[in-house]
C-alpha positions in Angstrom: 0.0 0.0 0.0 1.3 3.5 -1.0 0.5 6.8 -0.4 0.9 9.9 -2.6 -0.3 13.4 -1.4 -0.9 16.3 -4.1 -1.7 20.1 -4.2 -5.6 18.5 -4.3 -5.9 15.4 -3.7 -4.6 12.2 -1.7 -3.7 8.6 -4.0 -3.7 5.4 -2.2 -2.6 2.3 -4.5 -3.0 -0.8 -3.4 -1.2 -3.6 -4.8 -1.4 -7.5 -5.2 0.8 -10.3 -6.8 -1.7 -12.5 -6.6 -3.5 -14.6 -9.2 -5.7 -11.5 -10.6 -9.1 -11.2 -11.0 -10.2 -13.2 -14.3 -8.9 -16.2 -12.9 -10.2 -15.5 -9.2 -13.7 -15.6 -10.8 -12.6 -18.9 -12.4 -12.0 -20.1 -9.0 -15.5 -18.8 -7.3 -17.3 -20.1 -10.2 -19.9 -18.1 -11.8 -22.6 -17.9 -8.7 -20.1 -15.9 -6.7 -21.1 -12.5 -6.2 -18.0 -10.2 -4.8 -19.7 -7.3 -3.3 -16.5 -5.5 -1.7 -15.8 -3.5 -4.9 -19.6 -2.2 -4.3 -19.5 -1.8 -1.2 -16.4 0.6 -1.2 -17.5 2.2 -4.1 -20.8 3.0 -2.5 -19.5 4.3 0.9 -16.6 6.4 -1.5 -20.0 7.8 -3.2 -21.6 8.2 0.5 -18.9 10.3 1.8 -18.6 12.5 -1.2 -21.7 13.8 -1.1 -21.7 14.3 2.1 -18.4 16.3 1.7 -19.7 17.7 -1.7 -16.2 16.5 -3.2 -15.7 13.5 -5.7 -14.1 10.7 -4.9 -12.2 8.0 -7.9 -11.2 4.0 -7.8 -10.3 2.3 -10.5 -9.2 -1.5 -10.7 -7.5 -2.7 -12.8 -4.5 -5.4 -13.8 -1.1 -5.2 -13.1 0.8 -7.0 -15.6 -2.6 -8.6 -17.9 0.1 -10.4 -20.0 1.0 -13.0 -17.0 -0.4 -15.4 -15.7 -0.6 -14.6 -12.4 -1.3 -10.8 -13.5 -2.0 -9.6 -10.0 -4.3 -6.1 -9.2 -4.3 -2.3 -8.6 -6.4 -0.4 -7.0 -6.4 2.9 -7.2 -8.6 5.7 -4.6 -7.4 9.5 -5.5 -9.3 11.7 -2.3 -10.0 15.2 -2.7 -7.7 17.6 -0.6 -10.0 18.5 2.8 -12.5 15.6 1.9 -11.6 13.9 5.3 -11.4 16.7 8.0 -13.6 16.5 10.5 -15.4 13.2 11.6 -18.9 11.5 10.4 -19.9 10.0 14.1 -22.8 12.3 14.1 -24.3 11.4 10.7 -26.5 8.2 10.7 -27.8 8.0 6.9 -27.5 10.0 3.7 -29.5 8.9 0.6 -28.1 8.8 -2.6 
């Protein structure tokens, strides 16, 4: 896991040597339903409208040529998008 920090915004990339994520699907079979990249990208949406700011991820491949390609992820944060807490917010519709 890296961190970069910008003029506006944050990057965190996260990445893994592992077996990548065509053949991790391969391996779950088709039923598996992975709701982690959802579920970040919904609480990412969640907090940027909350802080009126807009949030990016993007996953992707590291080396798609291998066979063991491994995967990126990338979340850029807007500068001042994370000052202050959320304890006193309970929900927020999108």
């Amino acid at each position: 896991m890296f961190f970069s920090r910008g003029s506006d915004k944050t990057g965190c990339l996260i990445e893994d040597n592992g077996i990548g994520r065509k053949a991790a699907t391969k391996l779950r079979g088709t039923g598996h339903n992975s709701k982690r990249y959802s579920l970040v990208k919904e609480r990412l949406a969640i907090i940027g409208k909350i802080r009126g700011k807009e949030f990016r991820m993007k996953i992707s491949d590291i080396n798609p040529e291998r066979i063991e390609p491994g995967t990126r992820v990338e979340i850029e944060i807007p500068a001042g998008a994370m000052k202050g807490n959320f304890y006193h917010l309970k929900y927020v519709k999108i």
